[in-house]
N, C-alpha and C positions, 0 to 999 in steps of 0.2 A: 394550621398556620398558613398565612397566603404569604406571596411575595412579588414583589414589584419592582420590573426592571426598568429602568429608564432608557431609553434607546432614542431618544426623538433627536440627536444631537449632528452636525452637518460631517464632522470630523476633518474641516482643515486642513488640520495637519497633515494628514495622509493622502494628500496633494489628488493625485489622478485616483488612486483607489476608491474616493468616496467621489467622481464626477459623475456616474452616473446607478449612485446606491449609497444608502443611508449606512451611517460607519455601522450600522450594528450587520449588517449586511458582507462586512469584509470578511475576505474569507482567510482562515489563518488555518495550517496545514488539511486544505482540503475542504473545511466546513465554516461557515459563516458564525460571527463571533456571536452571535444570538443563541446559536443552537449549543457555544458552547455553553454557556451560561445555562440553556435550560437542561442540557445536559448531567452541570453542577447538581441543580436545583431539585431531580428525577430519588428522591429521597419518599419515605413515606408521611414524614412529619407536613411534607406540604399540600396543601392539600388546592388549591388554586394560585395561578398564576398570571399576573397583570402589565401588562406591557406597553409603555406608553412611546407612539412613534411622533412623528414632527418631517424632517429633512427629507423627502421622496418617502415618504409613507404609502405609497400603493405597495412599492415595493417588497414593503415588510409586511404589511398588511397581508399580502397574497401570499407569501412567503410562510406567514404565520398559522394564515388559516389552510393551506397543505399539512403544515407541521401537525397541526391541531386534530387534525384526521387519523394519526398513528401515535399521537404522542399520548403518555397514559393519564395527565393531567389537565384538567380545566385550565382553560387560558383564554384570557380574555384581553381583548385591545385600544387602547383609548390613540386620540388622536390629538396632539397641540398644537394648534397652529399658530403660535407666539413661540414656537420653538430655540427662536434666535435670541430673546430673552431670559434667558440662564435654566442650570436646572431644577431651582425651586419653582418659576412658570411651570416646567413638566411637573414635577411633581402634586402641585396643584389641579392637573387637570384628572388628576383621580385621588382626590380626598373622600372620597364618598367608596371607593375601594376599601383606606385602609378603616376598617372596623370593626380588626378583631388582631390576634398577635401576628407580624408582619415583619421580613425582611427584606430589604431593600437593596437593589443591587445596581451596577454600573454595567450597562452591556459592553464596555470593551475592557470588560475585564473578565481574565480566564483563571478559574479556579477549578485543582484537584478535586476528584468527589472524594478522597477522604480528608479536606479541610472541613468537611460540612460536621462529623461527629465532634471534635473538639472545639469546634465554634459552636455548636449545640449547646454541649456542657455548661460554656460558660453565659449562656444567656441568661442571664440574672437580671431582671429588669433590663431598663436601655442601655443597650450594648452595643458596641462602634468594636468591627476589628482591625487589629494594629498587630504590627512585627516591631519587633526590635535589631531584626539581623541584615538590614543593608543601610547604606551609605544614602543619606536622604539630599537630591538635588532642590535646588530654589524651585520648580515647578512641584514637588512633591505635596503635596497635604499633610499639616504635622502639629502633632497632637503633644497638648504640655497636660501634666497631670497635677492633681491637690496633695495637699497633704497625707488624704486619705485612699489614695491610688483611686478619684474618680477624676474625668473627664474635665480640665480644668476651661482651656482652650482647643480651640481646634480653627487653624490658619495655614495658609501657605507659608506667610512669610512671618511667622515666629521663628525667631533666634535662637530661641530658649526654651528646646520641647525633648520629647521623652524616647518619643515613638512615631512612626508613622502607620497614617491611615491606608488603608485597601480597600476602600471603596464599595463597605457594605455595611448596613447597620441593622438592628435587630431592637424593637418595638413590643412591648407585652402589650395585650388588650385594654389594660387600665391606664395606660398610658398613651391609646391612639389617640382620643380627641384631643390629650394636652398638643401631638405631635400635630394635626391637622392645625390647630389655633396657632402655634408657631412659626409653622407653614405661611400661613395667611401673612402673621405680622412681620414674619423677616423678611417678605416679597414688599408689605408696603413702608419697611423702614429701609432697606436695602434698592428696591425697584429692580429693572432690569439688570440681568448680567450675574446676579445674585448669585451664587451656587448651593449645591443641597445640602453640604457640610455646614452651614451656616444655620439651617433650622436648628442642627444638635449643639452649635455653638450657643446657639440665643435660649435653647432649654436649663443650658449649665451655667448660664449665668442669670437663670431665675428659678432659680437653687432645684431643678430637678436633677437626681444624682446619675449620671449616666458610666456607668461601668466600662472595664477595657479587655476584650475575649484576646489574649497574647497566642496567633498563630505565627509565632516564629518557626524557621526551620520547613516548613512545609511545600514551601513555592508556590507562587503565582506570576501572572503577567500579566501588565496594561497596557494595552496595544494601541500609541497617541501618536503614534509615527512612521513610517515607510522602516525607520532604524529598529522600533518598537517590534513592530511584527516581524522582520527577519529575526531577532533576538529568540522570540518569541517561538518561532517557529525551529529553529536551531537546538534551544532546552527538551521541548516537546517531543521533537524527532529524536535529540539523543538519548531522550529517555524509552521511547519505544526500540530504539535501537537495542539499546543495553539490554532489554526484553528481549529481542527477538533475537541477538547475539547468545545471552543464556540460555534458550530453545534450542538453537541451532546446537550448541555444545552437550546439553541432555541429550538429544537424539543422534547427536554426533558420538559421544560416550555409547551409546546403545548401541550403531556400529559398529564400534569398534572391541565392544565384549563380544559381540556376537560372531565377528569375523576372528578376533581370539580365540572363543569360544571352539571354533569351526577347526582352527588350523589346530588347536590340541587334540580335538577328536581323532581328527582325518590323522594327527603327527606329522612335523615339520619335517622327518627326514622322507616320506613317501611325495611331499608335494616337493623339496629340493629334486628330488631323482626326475619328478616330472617333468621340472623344469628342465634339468640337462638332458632330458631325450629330447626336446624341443631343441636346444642348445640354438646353434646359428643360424635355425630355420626363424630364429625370430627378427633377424634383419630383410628379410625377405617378405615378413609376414606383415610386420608394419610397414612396409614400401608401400603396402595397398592403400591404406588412407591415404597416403598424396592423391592415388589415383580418385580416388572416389571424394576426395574434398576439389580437384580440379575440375571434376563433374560437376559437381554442386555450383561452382563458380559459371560454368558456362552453362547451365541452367536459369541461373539467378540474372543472367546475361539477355538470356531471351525475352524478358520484361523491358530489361531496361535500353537497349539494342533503338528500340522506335524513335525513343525521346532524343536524337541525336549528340546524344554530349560523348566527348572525348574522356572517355573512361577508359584507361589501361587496362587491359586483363589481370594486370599483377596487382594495382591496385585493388580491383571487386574482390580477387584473391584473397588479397591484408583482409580487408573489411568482412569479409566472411570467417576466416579464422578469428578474427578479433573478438565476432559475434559468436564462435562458439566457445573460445575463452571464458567470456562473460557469464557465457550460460553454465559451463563448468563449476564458478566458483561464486554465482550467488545463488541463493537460494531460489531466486523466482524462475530461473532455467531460461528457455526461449522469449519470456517474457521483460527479462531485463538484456539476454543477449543482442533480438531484434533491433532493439532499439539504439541500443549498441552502435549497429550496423551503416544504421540508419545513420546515424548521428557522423559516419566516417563519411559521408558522401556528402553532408550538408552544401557544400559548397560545391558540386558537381552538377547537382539536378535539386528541380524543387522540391521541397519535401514533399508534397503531397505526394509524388511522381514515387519516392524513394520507398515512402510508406508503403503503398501500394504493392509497388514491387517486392517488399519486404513480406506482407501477408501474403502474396499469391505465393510466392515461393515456400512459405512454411507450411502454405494449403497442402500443394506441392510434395510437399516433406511427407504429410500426415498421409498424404495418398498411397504414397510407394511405402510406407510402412505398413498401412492397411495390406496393401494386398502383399506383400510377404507375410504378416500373420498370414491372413487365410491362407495362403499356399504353405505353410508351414505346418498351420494345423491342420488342414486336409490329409497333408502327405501324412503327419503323425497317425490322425487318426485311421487312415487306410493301411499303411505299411506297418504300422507299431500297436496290436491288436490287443498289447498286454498292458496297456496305459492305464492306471488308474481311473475310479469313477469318477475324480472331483476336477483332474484334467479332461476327462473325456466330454464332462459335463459343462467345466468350471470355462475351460479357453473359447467353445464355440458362442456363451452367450455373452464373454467380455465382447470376444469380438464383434458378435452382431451392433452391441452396444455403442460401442469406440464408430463402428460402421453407419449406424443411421445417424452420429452424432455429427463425423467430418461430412458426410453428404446432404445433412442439412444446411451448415456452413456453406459447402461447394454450391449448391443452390441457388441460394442467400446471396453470393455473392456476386452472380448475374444478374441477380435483383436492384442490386441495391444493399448491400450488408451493413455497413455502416451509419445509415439512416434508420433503416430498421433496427438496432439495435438502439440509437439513441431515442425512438418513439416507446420500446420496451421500458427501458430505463425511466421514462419519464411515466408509465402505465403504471409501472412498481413502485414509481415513487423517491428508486435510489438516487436519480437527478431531477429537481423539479422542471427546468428549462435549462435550454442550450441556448448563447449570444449567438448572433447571427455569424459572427465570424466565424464561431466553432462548425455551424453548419453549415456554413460554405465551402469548409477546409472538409469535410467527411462526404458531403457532396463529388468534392474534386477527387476522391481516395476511391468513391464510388466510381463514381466516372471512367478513371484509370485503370479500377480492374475490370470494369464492364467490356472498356474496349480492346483492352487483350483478349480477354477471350471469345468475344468477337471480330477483330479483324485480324488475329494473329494466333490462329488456329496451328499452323505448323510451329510457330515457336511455343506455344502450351506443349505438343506432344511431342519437342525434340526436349525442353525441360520435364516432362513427368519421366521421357525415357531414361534422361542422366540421373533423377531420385531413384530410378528404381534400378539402376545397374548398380547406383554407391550403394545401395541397402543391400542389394545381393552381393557386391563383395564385402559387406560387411558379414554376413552368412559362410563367404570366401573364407574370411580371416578368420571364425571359429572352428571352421572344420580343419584347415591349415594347421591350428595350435593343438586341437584336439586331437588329430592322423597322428603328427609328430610326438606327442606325449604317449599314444596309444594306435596301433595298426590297425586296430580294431574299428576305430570312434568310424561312423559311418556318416556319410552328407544329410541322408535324411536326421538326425540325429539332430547334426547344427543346423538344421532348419528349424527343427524344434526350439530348439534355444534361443537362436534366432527371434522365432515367433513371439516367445513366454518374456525374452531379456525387455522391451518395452514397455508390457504390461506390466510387468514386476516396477520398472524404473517410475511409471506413472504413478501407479498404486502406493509406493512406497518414497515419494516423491519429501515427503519431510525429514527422510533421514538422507544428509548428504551423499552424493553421488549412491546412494541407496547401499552403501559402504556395510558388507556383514550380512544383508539382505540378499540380493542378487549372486555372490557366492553361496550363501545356504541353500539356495533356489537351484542352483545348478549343479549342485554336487545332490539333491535329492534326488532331483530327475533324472540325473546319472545313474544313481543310485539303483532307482525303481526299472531302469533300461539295463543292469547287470551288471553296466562300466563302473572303474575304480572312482567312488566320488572326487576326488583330490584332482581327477580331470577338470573338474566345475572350477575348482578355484585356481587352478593354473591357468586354465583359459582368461580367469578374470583380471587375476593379474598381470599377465601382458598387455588385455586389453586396459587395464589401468595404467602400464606403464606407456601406452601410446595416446592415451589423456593425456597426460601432463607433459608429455614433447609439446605436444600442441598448444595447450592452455602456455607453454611457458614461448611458445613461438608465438600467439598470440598478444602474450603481453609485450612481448619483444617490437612485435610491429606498432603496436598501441603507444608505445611513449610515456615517457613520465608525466608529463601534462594532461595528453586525452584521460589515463589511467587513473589519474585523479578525479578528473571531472566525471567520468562514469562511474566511478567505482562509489562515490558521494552520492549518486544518485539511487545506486542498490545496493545501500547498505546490509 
């Protein structure tokens, strides 16, 4: 079976989106509406694909033939240059295409791949798909039916119809030439402006029987408008939401038996007693993140210090608690917190500036963490000689790992990082090109961390020192809870912990706040170190109940409004 999309078309409607790219070229959450269609289409029944462009046609063209390079089907491209003349003109300029069985498609229309098996089904000769389940406007296409449920009409502006149309039809082999000769004569009984719906009109009213495939219930979208694609994109995303909502709650459920799991072993009244030998050393013990997130602030300060703007200290403060909020409670972690961040100064300094500031300081982050692992696993494995093989083994080559990974970045980002990254991407294929605007703005992102760590050598290592005193008293605060629950717990100990609690958090980074995991983790190595395991999970829980002070002082500073608009954005 081949199939053949129409795309040659200017799309109007969609005002500036199609000023400089043919509407099959918009991109609807993320990817151009072409690609979803071939996407649709990535079926085994098809066996070639034909694609006819018109309105800025290089652009598809070039577009197509990248695609064509990785895509698993033959595709092939015609060009109309009478494109402004309806879509039976397009369709026209590959009659010599269809000849053999053929389905025909609308490229700004987005369809599920599993609409393709029950439209399959119903291909019984000429087949036109149609729903019965929405509400059909005067711009809709809409289909009246015979006596004998075939294809009676097919109009816009029928009064008195059944169903509407979606903008794809389906052709057996014995019936290509009739559709070509159709083709021909409803272009010169019609002329310009004609559309494609018109050939199957002018077939059923010279008695060939064209059947109706009923994909109700299954959802699509046709993207005719600026309102069309928001719509569009709004279903799309809630439907991956709802996906990735359901994962989240699987792997959430998996923490949470496992941290159940954990506390029946260990027994609930051995880790209570924990906790009360800790008892009021825990108001003392969370004082220390003030201290070590007020670090971070006047770290994060040192970036932004040159660019002159009148930033409050209590302000960068909010904005960085805001951004570890974020990072607490979606799933993408630093990658939807950052931005987060970013997005609280808009109005203070340019983005590009904030950006900037934003990456070096997480660079920043990864540093001081880096070298507490090593200093953590050093001291482990010199002082602690009875470690296991799979730690002894397992922490030195994460670490080396994690190590040549942040120092390649670090690098990278004297170079140039964000340029080189956008040349990768286009090597791989995952972005074909970048607007000049986009690389203008990654330029200026280059620029800004280029020249911090060139003429602002002392504020790099007055910010690398305040990462690495918060991470050490972060090191503080496990051995603080650990002494208190136990005399024994030693510092080299919560170094270790220390070391392992990031690796674990990375590793196991799809179960939320790695919730069941990171307690099992630290009640083993208790364990295998002689201490009473129910240390591991007492520690964790304070450190969890010094989470959510924060996360809920973050959202405190965040507002109902920001809290929205971020939170929409990571879902």
């Amino acid at each position: 079976m081949k199939a053949l999309i129409l795309a040659a078309g200017r799309g109007d409607r969609l005002g500036t989106f199609t000023r400089d790219r043919p509407k099959a070229m918009v991109h609807v959450v993320g990817k151009p509406l072409i690609d979803h269609v071939l996407n649709f289409l990535d079926q085994p029944e098809i066996e070639e694909i034909g694609i006819i462009g018109g309105y800025k046609y290089e652009a598809l063209r070039f577009h197509i033939e990248e695609k064509a390079k990785s895509f698993k089907k033959k595709i092939k491209i015609f060009y109309n240059p009478d494109f402004h003349e309806g879509s039976v003109r397009t369709v026209m300029a590959a009659l010599d295409f269809l000849d053999t069985d053929f389905v025909l498609l609308n490229a700004d229309h987005i369809y599920p791949k599993k609409m393709f098996r029950p439209y399959q089904a119903q291909m019984k000769g000429i087949t036109v798909a149609c729903d019965y389940d929405r509400k059909l406007v005067p711009d809709d296409m809409k289909v009246k039916k015979d006596k004998n449920g075939f294809l009676k009409k097919i109009q816009k502006t029928l009064k008195d119809f059944d169903c509407g149309y979606i903008g794809s039809t389906f052709v057996p082999k014995e019936k290509a030439a009739a559709y070509r000769e159709a083709a021909v004569a409803t272009y010169e009984v019609y002329g310009k402006n004609s559309n494609v719906e018109a050939i199957i009109g002018h077939m059923a009213a010279n008695d060939h029987k064209v059947g109706i495939a009923d994909l109700s219930h299954i959802g699509w979208h046709e993207v005719d408008s600026p309102e069309d694609r928001k719509v569009a994109e709004e279903k799309i995303w809630h439907w991956r939401t709802i996906v990735k909502r359901y994962v989240r709650y699987i792997f959430g459920g998996i923490g949470i038996f496992m941290f159940g799991a954990l506390v029946h072993k260990l027994g609930i009244q051995n880790i209570l007693n924990q906790l009360k030998q800790v008892g009021l050393w825990t108001i003392p013990i969370l004082s220390l993140s003030l201290i070590w997130y007020l670090g971070y602030t006047i770290a994060w300060y040192q970036f932004l210090k040159p660019f002159g703007a009148k930033i409050k200290f209590f302000e960068l403060f909010k904005a960085k608690i805001i951004g570890e909020a974020v990072n607490a409670i979606t799933p993408l972690n630093f990658v939807a917190g950052d931005p987060a961040r970013a997005y609280m100064l808009r109005h203070k300094l340019p983005m590009t500036g904030v950006a900037a500031s934003v990456v070096v300081d997480r660079t920043l982050h990864s540093i001081s963490t880096l070298i507490v692992i090593l200093i953590g696993v050093a001291s482990a494995l010199i002082e602690l000689d009875f470690l296991p093989n799979n730690m002894k083994y397992g922490l030195p080559i994460i670490t080396s790992v994690a190590l040549i990974f942040v120092g390649f970045v670090f690098i990278h980002q004297h170079k140039g990082l964000f340029i080189f990254l956008a040349e990768i991407a286009q090597r791989l294929r995952i972005k074909k090109n970048f607007s000049t605007g986009t690389l203008q703005k990654l330029e200026e992102v280059d620029g800004h961390i280029q020249e911090f760590y060139k003429r602002n050598k002392k504020g790099f290592f007055i910010a690398l020192f305040c990462h690495i005193f918060g991470r050490f008293l972060g090191i503080v605060e496990v051995f603080l809870i650990g002494y208190a629950a136990n005399r024994a717990f030693s510092f080299q100990v919560a170094l270790l912990l220390g070391a392992a609690a990031p690796i674990i958090n990375f590793t196991f980074s799809f179960i939320p706040g790695s919730l069941g995991v990171i307690e099992s983790a630290f009640s083993g190595i208790l364990y295998f170190l002689k201490y009473p395991p129910s240390i591991g999970i007492t520690i964790q829980i304070i450190k969890r109940l010094r989470g959510f002070i924060w996360v809920a002082m973050g959202l405190v500073f965040l507002g109902v409004h920001d809290r929205k608009k971020i939170l929409q954005q990571n879902p």
